[in-house]
N, C-alpha and C positions, 0 to 999 in steps of 0.2 A: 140141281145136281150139287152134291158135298162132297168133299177131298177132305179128308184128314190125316194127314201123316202122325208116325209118331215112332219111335226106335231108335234117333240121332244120338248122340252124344258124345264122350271123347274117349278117344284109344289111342294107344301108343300105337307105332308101325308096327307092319304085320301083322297086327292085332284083327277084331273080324268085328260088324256090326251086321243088324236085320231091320231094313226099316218096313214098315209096313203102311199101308194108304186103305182107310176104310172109304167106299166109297156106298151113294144112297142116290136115289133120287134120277137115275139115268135109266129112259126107254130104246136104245138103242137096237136096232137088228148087229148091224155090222158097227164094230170099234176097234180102237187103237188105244193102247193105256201104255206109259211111257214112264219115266224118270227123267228129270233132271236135273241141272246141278248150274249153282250161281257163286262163284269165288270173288269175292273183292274185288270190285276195277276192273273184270272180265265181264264178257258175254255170258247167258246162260246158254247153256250147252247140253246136245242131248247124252244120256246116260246109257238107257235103256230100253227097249218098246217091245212090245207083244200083242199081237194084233188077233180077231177072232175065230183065228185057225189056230190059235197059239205057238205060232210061229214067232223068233225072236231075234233080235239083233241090239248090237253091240257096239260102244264107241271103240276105237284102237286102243283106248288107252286105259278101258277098263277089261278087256274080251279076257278070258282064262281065268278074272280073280272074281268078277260079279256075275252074279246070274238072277233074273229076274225069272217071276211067276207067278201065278194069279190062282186064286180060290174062290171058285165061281159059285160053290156053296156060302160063303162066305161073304160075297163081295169084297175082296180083300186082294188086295197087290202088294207083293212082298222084293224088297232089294235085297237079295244076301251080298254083303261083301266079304270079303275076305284077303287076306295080303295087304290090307289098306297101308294108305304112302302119304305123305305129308301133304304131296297135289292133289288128295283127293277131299283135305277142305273144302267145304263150300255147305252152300245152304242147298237143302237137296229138296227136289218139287216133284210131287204126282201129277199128272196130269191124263185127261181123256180127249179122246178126240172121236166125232162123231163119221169125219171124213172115211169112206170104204176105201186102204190102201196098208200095204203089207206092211210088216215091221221096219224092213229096211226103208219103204219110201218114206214113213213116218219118221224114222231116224233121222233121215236125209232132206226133211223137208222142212217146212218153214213152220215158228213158230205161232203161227196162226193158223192152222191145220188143229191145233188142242184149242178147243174152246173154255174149258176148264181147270181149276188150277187149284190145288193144295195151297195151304198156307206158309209151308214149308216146315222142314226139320233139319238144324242142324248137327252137320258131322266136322270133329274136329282130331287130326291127326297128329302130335308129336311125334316128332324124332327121337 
């Protein structure tokens, strides 16, 4: 399985980015394809998930500005943000999970539930 992120880079506040995650190589029935985000000296933390109902969920603190979504023609998972804020620095990570469980339990659940991992791209927010 391969994860490629790629669409980081830097924006003023408020300003809007789209990261995208090509992925290859995964036979799954049921998944979970996720976002998420690693700032300095912090925990990585989850972003976003969408699970194979494409069903979706949200951390608190990105819900109304981010919306995640996936092109199944494509193999491609896309993070639009927008409103972005200076907390939302951090190295941002694709990830899948091969686990059958919804978006929120995936949001909500441990990071050993993703078996796989993007290399990361980063997003960088000035004030």
């Amino acid at each position: 399985v391969q994860l490629v992120e790629s669409g980081g880079g830097s924006v003023q506040a408020g300003g809007s980015l789209r990261l995208s995650c090509a992925a290859s190589g995964y036979r799954f029935s049921r998944y979970s394809m996720a976002w998420f985000r690693q700032a300095p000296g912090k925990e990585r933390e989850g972003v976003a998930t969408i699970d194979s109902d494409s069903s979706t969920a949200y951390a608190d603190s990105v819900k109304g500005r981010f919306t995640i979504s996936q092109d199944n023609a494509k193999n491609t998972l896309y993070l639009q943000m927008n409103t972005l804020k200076p907390e939302d620095t951090a190295m941002y990570y694709c990830a899948i999970s091969p686990v059958d469980m919804t978006a929120l339990e995936a949001l909500r659940g441990t990071l050993s539930n993703f078996s796989y991992w993007g290399q990361g791209t980063q997003v960088t927010v000035s004030s």
